[in-house]
C-alpha positions in Angstrom: -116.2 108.6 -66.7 -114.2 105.7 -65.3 -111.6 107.4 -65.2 -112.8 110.1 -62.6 -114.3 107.8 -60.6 -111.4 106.3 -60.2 -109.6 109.4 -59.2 -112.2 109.7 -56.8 -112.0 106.6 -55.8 -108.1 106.9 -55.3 -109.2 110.3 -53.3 -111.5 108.6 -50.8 -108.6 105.6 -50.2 -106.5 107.9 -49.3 -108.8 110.2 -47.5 -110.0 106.9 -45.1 -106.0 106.6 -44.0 -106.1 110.3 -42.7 -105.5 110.4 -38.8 -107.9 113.2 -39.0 -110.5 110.6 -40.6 -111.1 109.2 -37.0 -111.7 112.1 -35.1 -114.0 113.9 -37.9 -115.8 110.2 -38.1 -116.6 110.9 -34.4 -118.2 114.4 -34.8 -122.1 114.2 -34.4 -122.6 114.9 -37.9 -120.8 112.6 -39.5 -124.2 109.8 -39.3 -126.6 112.4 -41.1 -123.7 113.0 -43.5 -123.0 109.5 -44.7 -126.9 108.7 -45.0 -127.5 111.2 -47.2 -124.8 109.8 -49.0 -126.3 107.0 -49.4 -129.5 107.8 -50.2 -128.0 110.3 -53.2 -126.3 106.8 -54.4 -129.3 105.0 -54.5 -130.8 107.6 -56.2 -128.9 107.7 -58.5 -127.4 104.5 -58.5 -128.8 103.6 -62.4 -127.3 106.8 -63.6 -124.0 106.5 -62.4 -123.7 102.8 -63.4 -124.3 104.3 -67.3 -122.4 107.2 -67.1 -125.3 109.1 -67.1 -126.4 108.7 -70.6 -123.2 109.5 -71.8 -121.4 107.4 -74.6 -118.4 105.8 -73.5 -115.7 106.9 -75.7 -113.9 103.6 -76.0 -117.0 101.5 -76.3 -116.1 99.1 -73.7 -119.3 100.4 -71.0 
């Protein structure tokens, strides 16, 4: 589960560097976009902090 959310993570980084990334950040739905980003993150903010119930494999957390 880390693992993917660090390749997500790594995605997003290098997403954010786009020249694109500016102009799409402009567009008028870019706001509504990002809230309801957050608010699925707060959600689910407990979930994703445990993997969402599932075991991790090394035992580490």
């Amino acid at each position: 589960m880390t693992a993917l959310a660090n390749e997500h993570l790594t995605d997003l980084r290098n997403q954010l560097h786009l020249a694109r990334f500016e102009r799409d950040i402009r567009s008028r739905t870019a706001v509504p976009e990002l809230a309801r980003l957050a608010h699925v993150l707060a959600r689910y903010h407990n979930e994703i902090a445990d993997g969402f119930g599932v075991p991790d494999p090394t035992g580490a957390g």
